[in-house]
Short mmCIF file of the C-alpha atoms (twelve columns), coordinates in Angstrom:
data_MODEL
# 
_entry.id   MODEL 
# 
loop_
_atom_site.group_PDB 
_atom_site.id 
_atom_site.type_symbol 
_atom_site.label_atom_id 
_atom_site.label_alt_id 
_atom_site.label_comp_id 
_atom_site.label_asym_id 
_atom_site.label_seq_id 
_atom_site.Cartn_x 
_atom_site.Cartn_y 
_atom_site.Cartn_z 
_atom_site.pdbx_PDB_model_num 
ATOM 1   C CA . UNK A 1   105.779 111.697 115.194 1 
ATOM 2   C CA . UNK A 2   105.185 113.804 112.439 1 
ATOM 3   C CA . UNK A 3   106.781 117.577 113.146 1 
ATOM 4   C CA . UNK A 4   106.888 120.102 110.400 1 
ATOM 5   C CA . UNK A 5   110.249 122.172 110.653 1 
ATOM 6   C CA . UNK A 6   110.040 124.642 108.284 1 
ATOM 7   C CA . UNK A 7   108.949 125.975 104.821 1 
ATOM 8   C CA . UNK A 8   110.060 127.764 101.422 1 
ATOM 9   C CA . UNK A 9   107.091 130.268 99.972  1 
ATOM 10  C CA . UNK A 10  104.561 127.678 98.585  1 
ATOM 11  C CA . UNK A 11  104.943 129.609 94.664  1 
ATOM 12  C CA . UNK A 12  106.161 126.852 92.735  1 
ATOM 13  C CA . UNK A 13  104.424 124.681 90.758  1 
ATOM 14  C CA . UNK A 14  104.665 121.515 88.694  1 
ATOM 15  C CA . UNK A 15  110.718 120.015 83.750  1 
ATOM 16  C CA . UNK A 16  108.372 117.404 81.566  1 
ATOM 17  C CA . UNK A 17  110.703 113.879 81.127  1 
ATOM 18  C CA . UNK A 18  110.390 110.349 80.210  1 
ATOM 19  C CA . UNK A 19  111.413 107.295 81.902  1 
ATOM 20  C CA . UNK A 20  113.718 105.429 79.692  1 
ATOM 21  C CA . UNK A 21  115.846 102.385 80.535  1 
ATOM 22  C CA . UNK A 22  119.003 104.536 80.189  1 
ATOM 23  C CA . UNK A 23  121.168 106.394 82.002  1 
ATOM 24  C CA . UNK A 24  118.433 109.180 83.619  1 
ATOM 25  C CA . UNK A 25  118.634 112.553 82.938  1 
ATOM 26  C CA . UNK A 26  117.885 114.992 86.415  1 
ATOM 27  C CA . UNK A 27  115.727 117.535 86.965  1 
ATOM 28  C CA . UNK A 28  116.252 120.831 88.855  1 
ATOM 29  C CA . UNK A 29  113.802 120.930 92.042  1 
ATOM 30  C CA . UNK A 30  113.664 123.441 95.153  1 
ATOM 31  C CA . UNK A 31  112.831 121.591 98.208  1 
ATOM 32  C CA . UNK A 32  110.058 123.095 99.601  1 
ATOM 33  C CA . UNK A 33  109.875 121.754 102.769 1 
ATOM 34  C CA . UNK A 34  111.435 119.507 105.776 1 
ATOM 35  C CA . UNK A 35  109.653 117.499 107.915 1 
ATOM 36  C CA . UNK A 36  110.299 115.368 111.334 1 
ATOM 37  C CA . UNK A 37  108.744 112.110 110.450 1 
ATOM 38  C CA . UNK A 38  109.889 109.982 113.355 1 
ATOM 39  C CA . UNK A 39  113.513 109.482 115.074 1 
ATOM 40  C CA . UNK A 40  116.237 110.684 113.090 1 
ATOM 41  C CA . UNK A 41  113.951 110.674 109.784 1 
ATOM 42  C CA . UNK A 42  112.892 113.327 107.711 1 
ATOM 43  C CA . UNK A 43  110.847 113.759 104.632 1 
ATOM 44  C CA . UNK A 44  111.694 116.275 102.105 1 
ATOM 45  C CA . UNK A 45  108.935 118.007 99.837  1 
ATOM 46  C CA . UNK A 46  110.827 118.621 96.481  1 
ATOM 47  C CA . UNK A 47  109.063 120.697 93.836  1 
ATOM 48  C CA . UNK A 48  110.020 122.018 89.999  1 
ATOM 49  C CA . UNK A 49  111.170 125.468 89.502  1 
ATOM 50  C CA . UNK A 50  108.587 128.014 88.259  1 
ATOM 51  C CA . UNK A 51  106.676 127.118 85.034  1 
ATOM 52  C CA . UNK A 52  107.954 123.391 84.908  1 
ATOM 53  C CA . UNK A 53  106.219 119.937 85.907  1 
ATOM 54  C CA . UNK A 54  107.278 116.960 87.366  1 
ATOM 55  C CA . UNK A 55  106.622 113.965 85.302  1 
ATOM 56  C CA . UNK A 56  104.051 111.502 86.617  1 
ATOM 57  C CA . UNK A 57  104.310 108.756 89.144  1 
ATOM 58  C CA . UNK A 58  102.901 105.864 90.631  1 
ATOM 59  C CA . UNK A 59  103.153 104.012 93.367  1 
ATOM 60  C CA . UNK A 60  106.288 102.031 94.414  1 
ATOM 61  C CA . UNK A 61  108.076 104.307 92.228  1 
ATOM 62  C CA . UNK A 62  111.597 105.656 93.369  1 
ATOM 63  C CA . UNK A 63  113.669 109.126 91.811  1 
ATOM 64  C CA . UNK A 64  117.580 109.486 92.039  1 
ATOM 65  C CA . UNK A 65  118.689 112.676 93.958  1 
ATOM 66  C CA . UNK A 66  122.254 114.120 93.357  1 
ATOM 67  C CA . UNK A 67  123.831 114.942 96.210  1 
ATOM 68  C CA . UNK A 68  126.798 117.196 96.698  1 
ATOM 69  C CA . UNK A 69  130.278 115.584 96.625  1 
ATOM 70  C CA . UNK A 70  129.642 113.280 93.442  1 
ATOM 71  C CA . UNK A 71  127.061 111.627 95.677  1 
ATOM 72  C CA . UNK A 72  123.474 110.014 93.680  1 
ATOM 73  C CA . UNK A 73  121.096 108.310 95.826  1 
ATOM 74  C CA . UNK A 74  117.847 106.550 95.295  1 
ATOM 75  C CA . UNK A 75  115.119 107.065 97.343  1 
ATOM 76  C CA . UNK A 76  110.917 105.847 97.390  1 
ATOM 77  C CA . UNK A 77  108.747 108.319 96.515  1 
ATOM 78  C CA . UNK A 78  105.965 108.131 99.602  1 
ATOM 79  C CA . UNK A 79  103.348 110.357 97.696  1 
ATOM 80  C CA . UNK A 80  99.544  110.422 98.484  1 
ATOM 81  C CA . UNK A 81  97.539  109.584 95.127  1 
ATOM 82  C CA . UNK A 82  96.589  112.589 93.231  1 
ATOM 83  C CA . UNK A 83  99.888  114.679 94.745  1 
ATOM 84  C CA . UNK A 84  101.652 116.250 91.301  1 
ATOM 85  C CA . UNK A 85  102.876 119.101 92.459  1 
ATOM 86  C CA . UNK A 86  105.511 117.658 94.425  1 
ATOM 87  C CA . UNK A 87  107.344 114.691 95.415  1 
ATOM 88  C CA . UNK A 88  107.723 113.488 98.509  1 
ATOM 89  C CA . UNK A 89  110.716 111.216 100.033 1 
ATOM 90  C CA . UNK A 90  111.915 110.400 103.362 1 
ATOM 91  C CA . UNK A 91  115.223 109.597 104.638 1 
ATOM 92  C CA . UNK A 92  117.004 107.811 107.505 1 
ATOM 93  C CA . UNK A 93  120.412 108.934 108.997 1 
ATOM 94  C CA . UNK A 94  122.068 106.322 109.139 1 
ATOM 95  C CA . UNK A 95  125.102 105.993 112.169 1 
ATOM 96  C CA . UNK A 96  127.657 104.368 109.217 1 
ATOM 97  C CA . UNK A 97  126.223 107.185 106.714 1 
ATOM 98  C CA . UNK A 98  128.777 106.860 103.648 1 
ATOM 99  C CA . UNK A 99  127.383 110.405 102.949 1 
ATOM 100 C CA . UNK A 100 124.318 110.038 100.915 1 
ATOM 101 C CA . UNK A 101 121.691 110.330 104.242 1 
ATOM 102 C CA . UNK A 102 123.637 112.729 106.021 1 
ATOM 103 C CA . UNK A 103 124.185 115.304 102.943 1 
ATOM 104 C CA . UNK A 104 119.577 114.686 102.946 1 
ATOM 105 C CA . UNK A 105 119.894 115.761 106.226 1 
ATOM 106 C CA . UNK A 106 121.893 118.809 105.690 1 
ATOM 107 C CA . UNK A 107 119.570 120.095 103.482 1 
ATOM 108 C CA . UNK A 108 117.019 123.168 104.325 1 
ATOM 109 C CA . UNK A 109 113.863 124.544 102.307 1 
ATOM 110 C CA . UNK A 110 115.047 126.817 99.572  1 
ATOM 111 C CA . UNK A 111 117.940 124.747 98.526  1 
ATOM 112 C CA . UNK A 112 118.298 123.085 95.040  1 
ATOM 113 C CA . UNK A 113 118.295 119.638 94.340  1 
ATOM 114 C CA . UNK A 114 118.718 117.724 91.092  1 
ATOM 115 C CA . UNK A 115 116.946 114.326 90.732  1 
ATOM 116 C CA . UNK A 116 115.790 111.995 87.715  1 
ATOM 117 C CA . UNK A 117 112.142 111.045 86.809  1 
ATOM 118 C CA . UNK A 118 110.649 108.372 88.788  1 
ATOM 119 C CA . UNK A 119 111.289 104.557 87.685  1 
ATOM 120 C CA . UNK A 120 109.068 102.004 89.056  1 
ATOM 121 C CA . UNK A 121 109.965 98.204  89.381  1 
ATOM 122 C CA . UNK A 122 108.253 97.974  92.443  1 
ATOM 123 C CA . UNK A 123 104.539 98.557  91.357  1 
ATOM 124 C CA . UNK A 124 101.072 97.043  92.673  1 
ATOM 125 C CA . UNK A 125 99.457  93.848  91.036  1 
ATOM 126 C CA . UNK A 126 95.836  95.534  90.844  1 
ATOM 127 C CA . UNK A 127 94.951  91.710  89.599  1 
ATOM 128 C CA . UNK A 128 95.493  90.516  93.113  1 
ATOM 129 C CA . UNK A 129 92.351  90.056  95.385  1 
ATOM 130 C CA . UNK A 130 93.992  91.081  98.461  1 
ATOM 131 C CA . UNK A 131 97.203  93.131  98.911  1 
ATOM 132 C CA . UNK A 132 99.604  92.542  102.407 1 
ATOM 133 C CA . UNK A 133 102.076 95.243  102.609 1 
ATOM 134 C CA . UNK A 134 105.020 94.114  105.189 1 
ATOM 135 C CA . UNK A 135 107.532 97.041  105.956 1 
ATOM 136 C CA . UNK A 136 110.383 97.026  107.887 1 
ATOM 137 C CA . UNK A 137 111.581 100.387 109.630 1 
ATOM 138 C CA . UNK A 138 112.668 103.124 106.663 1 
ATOM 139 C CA . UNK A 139 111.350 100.228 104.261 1 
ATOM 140 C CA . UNK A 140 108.003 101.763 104.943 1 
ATOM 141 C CA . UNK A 141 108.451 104.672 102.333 1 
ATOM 142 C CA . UNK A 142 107.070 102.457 98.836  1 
ATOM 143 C CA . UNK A 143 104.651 101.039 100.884 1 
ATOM 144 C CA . UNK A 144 103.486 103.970 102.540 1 
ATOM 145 C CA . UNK A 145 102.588 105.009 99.312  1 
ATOM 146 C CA . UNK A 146 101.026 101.712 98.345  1 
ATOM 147 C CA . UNK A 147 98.737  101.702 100.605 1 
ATOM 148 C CA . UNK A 148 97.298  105.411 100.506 1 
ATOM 149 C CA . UNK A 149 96.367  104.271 97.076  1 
ATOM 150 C CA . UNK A 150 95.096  101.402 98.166  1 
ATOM 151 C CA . UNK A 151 93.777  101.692 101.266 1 
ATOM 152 C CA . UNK A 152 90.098  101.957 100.010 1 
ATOM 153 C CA . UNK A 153 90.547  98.377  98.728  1 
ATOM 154 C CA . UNK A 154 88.335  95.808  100.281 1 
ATOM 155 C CA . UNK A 155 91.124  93.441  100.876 1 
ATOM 156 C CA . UNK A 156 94.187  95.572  102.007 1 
ATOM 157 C CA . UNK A 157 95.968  95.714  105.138 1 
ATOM 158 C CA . UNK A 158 99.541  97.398  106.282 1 
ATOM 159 C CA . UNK A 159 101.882 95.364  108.291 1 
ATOM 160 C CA . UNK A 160 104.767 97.677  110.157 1 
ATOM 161 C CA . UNK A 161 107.713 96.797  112.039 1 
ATOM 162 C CA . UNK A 162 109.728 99.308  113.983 1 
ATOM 163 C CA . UNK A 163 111.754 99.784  116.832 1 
ATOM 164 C CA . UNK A 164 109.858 101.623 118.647 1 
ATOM 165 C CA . UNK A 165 106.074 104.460 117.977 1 
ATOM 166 C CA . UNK A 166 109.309 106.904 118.132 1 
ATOM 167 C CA . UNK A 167 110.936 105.746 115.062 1 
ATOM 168 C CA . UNK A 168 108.005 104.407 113.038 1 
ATOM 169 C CA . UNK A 169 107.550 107.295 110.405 1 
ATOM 170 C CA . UNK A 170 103.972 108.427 109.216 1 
ATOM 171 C CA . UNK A 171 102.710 106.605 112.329 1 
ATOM 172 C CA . UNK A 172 100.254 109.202 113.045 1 
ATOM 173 C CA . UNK A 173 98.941  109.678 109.190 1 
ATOM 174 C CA . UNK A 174 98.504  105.654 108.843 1 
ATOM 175 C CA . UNK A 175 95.474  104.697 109.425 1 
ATOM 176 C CA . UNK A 176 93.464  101.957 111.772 1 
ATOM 177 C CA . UNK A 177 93.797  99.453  109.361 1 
ATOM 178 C CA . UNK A 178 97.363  99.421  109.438 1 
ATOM 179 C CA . UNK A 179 99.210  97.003  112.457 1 
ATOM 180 C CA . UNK A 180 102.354 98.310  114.230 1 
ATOM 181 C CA . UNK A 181 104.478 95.799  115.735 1 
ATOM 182 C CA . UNK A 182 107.304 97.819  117.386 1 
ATOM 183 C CA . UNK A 183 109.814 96.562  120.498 1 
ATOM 184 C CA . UNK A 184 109.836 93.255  119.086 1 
ATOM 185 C CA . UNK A 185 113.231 90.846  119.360 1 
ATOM 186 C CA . UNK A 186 114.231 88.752  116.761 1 
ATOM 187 C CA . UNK A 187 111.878 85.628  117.914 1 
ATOM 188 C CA . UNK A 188 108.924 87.893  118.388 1 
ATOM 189 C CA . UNK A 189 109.360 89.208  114.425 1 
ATOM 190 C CA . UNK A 190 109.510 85.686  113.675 1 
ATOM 191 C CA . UNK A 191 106.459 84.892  115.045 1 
ATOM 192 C CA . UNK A 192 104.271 87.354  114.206 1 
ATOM 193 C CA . UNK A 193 105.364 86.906  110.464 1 
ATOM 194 C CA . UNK A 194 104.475 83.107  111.066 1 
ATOM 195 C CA . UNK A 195 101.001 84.271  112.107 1 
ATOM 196 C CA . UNK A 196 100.320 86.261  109.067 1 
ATOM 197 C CA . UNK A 197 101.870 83.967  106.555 1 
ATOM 198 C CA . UNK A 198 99.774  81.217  108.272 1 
ATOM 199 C CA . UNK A 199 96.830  83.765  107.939 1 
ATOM 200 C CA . UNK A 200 96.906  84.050  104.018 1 
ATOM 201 C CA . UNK A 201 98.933  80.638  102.992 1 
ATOM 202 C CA . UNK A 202 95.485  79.488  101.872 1 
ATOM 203 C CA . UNK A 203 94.469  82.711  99.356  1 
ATOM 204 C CA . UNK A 204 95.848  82.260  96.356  1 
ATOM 205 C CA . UNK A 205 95.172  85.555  94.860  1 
ATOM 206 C CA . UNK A 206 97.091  87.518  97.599  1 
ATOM 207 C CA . UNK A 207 99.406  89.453  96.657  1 
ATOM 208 C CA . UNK A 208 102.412 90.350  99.384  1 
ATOM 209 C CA . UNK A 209 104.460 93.564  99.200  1 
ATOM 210 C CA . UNK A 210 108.106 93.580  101.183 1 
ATOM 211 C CA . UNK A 211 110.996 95.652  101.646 1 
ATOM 212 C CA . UNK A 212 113.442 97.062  104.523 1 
ATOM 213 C CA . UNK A 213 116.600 95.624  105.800 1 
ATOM 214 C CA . UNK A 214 118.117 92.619  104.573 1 
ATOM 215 C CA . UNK A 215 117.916 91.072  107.413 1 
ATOM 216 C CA . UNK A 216 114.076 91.620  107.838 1 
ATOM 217 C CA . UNK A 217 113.855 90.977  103.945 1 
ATOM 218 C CA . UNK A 218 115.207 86.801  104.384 1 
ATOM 219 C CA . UNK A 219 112.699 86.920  107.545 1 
ATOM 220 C CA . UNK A 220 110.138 87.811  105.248 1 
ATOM 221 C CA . UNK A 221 110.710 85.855  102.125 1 
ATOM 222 C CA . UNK A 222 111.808 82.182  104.313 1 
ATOM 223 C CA . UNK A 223 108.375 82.417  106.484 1 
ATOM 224 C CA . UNK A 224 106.031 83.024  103.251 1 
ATOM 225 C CA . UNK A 225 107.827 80.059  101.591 1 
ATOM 226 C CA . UNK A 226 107.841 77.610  104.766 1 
ATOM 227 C CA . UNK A 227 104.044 78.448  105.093 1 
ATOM 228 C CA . UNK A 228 103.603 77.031  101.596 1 
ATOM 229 C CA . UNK A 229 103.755 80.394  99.706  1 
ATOM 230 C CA . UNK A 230 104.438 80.637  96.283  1 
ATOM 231 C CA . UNK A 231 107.410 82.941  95.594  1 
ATOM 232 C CA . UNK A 232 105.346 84.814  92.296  1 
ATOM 233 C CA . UNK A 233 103.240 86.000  95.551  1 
ATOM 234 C CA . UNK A 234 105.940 88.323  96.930  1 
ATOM 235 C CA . UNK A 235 107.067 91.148  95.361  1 
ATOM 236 C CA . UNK A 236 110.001 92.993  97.107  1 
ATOM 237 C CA . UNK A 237 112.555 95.790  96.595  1 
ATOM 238 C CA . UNK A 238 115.718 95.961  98.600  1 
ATOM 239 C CA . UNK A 239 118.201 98.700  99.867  1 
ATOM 240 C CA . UNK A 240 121.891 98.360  98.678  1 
ATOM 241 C CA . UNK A 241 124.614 97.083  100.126 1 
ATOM 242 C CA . UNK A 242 127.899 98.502  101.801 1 
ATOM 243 C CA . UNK A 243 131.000 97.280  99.557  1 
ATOM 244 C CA . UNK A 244 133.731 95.477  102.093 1 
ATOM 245 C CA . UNK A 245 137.520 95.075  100.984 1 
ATOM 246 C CA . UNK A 246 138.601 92.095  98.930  1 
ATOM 247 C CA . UNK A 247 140.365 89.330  100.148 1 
ATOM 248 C CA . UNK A 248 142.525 87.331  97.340  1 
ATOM 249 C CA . UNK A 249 141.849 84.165  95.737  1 
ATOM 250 C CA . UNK A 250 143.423 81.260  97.133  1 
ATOM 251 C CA . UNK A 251 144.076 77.495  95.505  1 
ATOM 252 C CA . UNK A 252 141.187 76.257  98.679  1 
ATOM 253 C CA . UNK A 253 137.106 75.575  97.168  1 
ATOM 254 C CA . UNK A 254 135.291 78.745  97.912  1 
ATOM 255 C CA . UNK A 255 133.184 79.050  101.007 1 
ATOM 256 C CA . UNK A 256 129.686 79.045  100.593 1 
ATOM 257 C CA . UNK A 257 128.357 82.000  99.226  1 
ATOM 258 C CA . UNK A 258 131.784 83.010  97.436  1 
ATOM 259 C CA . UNK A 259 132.352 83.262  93.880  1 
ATOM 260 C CA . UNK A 260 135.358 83.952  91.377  1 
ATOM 261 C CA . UNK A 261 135.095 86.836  89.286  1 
ATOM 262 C CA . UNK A 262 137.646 87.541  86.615  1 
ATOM 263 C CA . UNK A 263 138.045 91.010  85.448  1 
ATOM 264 C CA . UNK A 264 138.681 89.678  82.213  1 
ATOM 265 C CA . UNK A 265 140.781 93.358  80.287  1 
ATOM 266 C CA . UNK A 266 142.178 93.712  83.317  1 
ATOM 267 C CA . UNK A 267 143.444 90.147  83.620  1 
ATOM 268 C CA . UNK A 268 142.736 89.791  87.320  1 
ATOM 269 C CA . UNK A 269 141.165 87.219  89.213  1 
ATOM 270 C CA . UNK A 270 139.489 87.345  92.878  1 
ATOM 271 C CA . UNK A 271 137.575 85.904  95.369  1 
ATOM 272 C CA . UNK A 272 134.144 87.486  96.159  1 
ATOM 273 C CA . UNK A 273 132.896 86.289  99.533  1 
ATOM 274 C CA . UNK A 274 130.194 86.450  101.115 1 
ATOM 275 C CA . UNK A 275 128.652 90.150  102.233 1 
ATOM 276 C CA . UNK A 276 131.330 91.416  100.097 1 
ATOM 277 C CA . UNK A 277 130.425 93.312  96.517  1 
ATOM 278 C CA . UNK A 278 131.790 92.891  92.965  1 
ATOM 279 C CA . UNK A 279 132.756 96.642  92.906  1 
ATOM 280 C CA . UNK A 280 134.134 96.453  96.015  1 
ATOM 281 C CA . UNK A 281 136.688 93.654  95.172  1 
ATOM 282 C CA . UNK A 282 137.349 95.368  91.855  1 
ATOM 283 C CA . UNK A 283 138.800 98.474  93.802  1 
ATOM 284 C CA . UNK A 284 140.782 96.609  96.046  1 
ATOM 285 C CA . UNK A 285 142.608 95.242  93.086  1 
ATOM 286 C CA . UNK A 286 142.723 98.259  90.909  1 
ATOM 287 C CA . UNK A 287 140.358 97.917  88.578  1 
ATOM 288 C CA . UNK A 288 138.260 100.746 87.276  1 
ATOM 289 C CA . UNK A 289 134.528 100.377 87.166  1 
ATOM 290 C CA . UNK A 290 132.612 103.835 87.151  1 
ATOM 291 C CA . UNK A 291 130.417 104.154 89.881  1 
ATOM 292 C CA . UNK A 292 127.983 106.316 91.276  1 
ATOM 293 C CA . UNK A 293 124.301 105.300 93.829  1 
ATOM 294 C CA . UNK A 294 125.870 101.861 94.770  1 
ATOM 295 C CA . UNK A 295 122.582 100.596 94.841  1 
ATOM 296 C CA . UNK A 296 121.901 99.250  91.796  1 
ATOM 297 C CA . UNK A 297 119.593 101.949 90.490  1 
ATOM 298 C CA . UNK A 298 121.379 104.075 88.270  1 
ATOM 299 C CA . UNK A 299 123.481 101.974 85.929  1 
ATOM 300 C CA . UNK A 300 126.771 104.107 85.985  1 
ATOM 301 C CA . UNK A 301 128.180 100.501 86.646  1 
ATOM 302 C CA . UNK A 302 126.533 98.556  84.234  1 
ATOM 303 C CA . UNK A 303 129.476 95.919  82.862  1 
ATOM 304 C CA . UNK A 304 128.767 93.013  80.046  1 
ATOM 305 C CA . UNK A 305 128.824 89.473  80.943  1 
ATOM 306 C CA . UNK A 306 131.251 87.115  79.246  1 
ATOM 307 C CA . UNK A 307 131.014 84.547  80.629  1 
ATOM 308 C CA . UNK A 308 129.159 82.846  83.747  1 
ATOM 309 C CA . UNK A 309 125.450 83.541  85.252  1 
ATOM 310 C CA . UNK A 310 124.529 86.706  87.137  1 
ATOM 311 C CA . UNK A 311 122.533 86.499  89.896  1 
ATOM 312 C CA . UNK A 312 120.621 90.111  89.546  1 
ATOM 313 C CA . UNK A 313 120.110 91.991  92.808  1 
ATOM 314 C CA . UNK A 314 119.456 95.398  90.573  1 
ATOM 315 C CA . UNK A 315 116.475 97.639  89.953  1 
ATOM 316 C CA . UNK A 316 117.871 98.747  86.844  1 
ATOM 317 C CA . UNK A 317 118.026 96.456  84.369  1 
ATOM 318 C CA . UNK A 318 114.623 95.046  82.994  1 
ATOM 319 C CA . UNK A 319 112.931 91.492  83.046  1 
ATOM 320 C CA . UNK A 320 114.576 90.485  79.530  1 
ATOM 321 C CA . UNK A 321 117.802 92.444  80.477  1 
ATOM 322 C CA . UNK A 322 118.292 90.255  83.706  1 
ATOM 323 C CA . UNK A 323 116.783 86.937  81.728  1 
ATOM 324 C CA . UNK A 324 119.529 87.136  78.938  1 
ATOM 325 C CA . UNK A 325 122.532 87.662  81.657  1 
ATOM 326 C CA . UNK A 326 124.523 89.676  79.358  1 
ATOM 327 C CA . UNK A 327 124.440 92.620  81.674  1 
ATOM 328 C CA . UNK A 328 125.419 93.136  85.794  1 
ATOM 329 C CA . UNK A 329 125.256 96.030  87.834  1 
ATOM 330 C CA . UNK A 330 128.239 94.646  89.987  1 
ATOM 331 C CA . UNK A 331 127.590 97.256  92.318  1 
ATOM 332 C CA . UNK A 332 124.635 95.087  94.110  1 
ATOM 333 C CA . UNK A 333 124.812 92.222  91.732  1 
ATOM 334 C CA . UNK A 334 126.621 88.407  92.555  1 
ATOM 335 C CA . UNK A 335 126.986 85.077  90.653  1 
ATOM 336 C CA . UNK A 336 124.684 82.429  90.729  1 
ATOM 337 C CA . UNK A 337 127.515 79.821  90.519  1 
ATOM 338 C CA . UNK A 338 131.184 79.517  90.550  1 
ATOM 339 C CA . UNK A 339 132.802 81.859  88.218  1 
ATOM 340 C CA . UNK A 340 131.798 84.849  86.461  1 
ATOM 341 C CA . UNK A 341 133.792 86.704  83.670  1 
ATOM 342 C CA . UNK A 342 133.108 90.639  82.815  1 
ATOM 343 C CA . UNK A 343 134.014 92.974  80.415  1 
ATOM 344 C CA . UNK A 344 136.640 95.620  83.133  1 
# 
């Protein structure tokens, strides 16, 4: 379901920026229109003011939008190819909104928005021979994208799983070569994933393209590696996580999936268990890391590492940023061991 809900006068047109690995300086835009993409999600049209230009994108590529209240959120861009005048992003309400979706939804043509240039760490492999894009409900946005650039590819094909036609966005605009797997339980995701890993396990220069809930996420990533698929052939992005409060360290071995982390100017030590974040534990105890997104996008968190191994669940920090595990976003970001030491 695709419904258009209204309009601002169609007079603007394409400020000029660079991507840069710092923290991202934001644009002023006007959204210029609000659509009804499918059960409680809307895309917004957001365009420059007068006499400016937005600075290029491609696809897979995701902008920061400040929101009112402090709030910064990340969102896909879900562009057609050749679209410059505009970008393009669509947004879920979530029912456990911590404010970011519901202040999107609040939002009417006219109004002024401030967002950052596009970053992309979620691009295409144009080296692959075949390209299997596997979204899971708002997950669809990057890949949405994706394909519309690459859907006159000889070897591409769109894999979508929603709840139901009612809350698959861009239904109607995707076309006959993508598949739609809605009303599906648990078991029936499961196997129809099996069927398509099974399906490629044998073509090497496939490329596969992921993201949506966590949940749907592990689905995705266990069934490509028990069909015998290397892990270099899956290239994902995932959606932050809520923080949950801290629980305090006790003298018992750490569950699986906990870690220590030892806020080391603040001189406190905690457990970290599982689902919960770094941040989130770092409140509880009164320590002060600035924060903004909570996704792991726009490094107002960013901490040094002194001592232990980050396990990097970001999409800020580049390749030889994460490699040399100096840095953490602990907004998103865990330990891949026991202990881990930062700089709060």
């Amino acid at each position: 379901m695709s419904t258009s809900l209204t309009s601002a006068p169609d007079q603007l047109r394409p400020v000029a920026s660079s991507v840069s690995n710092s923290a991202p300086s934001f644009i002023d835009t006007l959204v210029r229109s609000v659509r009804i993409e499918a059960e409680d999600i809307r895309s917004f049209e957001l365009a420059p003011l007068p006499g400016e230009q937005l600075p290029d994108w491609t696809p897979g590529a995701h902008i920061q939008v400040r929101l009112a209240g402090g709030l910064t959120r990340a969102y896909s861009l879900c562009n057609h190819p050749g679209e410059t005048g505009s970008y393009r992003i669509a947004v879920k309400l979530e029912a456990q909104s911590r404010g970011g979706s519901r202040a999107m939804h609040g939002l009417a043509p006219g109004d002024r928005v401030q967002i950052s240039a596009p970053r992309n760490l979620f691009g295409l492999d144009m080296a692959a021979t075949a390209h299997v894009l596997i979204a899971g409900g708002i997950g669809v946005t990057p890949l949405y994208a994706m394909f519309n650039a690459l859907k006159d590819h000889a070897e591409c094909e769109m894999h979508y799983f929603a709840r139901s036609n009612l809350h698959a966005a861009f239904s109607d605009r995707l076309s006959q070569r993508s598949h739609l797997h809605h009303g599906l339980d648990a078991e029936g995701t499961l196997q129809t994933l099996r069927a398509l890993a099974a399906m490629h396990a044998r073509r090497p220069g496939t490329v596969f393209y992921t993201c949506g809930p966590a949940a749907f996420m592990d689905a995705v990533e266990k069934t490509l590696a028990a069909a015998g698929i290397p892990a270099a052939q899956l290239r994902s992005e995932r959606f932050g996580t809520e923080a949950t409060p801290a629980k305090p360290v006790s003298g018992e071995a750490l569950p699986s999936g906990s870690f220590r982390i030892v806020f080391a100017r603040s001189k406190i030590e905690a457990e970290v268990t599982r689902g919960e974040s770094i941040i989130g534990v770092a409140r509880a105890h009164g320590v002060d890391i600035p924060s903004s997104c909570e996704q792991g996008v726009c490094g107002a968190c960013l901490s040094d590492v002194l001592d232990g191994t980050p396990e990097h669940l970001d999409a800020y920090l580049s390749s030889a940023e994460q490699a040399g595990n100096k840095l953490i976003l602990p907004c998103v970001s865990r330990c891949a061991g026991a202990c881990l030491v930062i700089d709060r």
